[in-house]
VEXVEX-513232 format. One line per field, with one value per residue (C-alpha): y, z, x; residue number from 1. Coordinates in steps of 0.02 Angstrom, whole numbers, always signed. Last residue first. Layout:
<sites>
v = Y;... .
w = Z;... .
u = X;... .
i = NUM;... .
</sites>
This chain:
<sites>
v = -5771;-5947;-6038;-5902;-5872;-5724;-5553;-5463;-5417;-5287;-5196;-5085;-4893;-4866;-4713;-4769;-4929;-5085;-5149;-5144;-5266;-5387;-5392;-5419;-5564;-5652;-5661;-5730;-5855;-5921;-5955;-5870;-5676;-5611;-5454;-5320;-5267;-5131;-4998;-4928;-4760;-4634;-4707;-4830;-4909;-5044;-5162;-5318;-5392;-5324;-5342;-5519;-5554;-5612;-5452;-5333;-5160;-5179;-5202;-5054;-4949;-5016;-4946;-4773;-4751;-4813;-4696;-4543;-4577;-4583;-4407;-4344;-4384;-4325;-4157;-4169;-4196;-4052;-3937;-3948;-3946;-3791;-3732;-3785;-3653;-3535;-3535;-3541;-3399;-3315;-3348;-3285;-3120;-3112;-3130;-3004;-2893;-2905;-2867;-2709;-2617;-2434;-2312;-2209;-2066;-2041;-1865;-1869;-1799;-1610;-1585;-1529;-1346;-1245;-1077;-1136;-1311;-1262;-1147;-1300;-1408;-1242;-1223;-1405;-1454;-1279;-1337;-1493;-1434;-1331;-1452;-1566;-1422;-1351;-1236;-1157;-1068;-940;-948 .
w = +5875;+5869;+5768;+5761;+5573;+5576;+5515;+5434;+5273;+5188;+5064;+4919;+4832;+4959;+4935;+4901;+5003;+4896;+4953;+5129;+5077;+4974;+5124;+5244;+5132;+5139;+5320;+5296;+5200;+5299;+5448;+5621;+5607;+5689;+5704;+5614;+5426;+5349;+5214;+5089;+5054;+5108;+5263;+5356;+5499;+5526;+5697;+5663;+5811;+5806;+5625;+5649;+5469;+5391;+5422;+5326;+5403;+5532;+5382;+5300;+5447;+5474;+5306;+5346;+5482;+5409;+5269;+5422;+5490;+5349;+5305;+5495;+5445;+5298;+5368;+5508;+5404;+5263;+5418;+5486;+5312;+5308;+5489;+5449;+5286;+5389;+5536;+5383;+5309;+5470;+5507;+5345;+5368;+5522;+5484;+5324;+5461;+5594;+5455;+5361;+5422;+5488;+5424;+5579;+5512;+5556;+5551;+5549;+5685;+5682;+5679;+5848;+5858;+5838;+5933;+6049;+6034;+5969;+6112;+6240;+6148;+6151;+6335;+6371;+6284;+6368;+6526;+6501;+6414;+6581;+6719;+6613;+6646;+6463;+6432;+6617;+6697;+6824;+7000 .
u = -3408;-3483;-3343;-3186;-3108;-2990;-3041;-2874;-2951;-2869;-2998;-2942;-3009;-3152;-3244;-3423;-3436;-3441;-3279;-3323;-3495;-3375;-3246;-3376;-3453;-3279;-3286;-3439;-3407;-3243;-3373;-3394;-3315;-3181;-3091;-3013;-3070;-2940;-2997;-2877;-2974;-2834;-2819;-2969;-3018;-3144;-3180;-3300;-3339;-3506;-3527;-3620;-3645;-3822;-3907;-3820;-3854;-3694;-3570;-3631;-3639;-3445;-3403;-3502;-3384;-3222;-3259;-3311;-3130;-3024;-3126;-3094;-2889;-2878;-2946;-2850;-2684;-2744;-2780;-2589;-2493;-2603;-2554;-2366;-2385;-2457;-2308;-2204;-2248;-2259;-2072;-2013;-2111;-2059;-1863;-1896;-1960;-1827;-1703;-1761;-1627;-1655;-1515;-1462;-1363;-1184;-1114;-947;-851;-808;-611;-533;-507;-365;-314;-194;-118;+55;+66;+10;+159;+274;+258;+281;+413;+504;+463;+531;+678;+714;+688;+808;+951;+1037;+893;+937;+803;+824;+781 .
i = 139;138;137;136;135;134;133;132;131;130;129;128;127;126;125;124;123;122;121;120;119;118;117;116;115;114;113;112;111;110;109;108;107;106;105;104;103;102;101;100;99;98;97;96;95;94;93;92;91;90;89;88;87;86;85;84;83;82;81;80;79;78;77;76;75;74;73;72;71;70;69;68;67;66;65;64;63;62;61;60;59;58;57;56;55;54;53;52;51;50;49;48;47;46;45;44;43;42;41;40;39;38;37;36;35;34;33;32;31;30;29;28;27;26;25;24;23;22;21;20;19;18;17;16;15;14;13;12;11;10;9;8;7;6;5;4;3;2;1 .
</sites>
């Protein structure tokens, strides 16, 4: 059989030939070398994240710590109330913030009640008294 340029069989035989000729002898071009760069990312992130892990713990310890020193004022207030013999402190409930201290309760004559605000206001540590203690005969 021979070949006839003219027949399609022909031309694509021939495309072919001179496309795998063309081909011969020539390499693809190297690929770029790519070098793995680390990026400081994750540590930055951690960084950031245990800053403010620490700075929620101190927010954290200066809330308890207010907190146990509202705590031991109301404490020592009560004490006070409790030592004075002439007022019945036992229905007298205290609690305190930031050295505002607030009387609950009852106490048996107008007097009195005033003479738990005078002793609470005496305590070292407390900047104002509220006096909530309402007036009950025989309590």
């Amino acid at each position: 059989m021979k070949l006839d340029p003219r027949h399609p069989a022909g031309i694509l035989t021939a495309t072919l030939l001179a496309i795998a000729i063309s081909g011969c002898g020539r390499e693809p071009p190297p690929r770029p070398v790519v070098k793995d760069v680390p990026v400081p990312v994750a540590p930055v992130v951690q960084d950031a994240g245990k800053a403010e892990a620490a700075k929620q713990a101190a927010s954290q310890a200066a809330v308890a710590a207010r907190a146990a020193a509202d705590k031991e004022l109301a404490g020592r207030v009560k004490a006070a109330l409790v030592a004075e013999r002439n007022l019945n402190a036992h229905g007298i409930d205290v609690t305190a913030k930031d050295g505002a201290v607030t009387l609950y309760g009852t106490a048996e004559t107008r007097v009195r009640r005033d003479m738990a605000e005078t002793i609470a206001a005496r305590v070292d540590g407390v900047k104002s008294v509220e006096n909530k203690l309402a007036i009950v005969a025989g309590s």
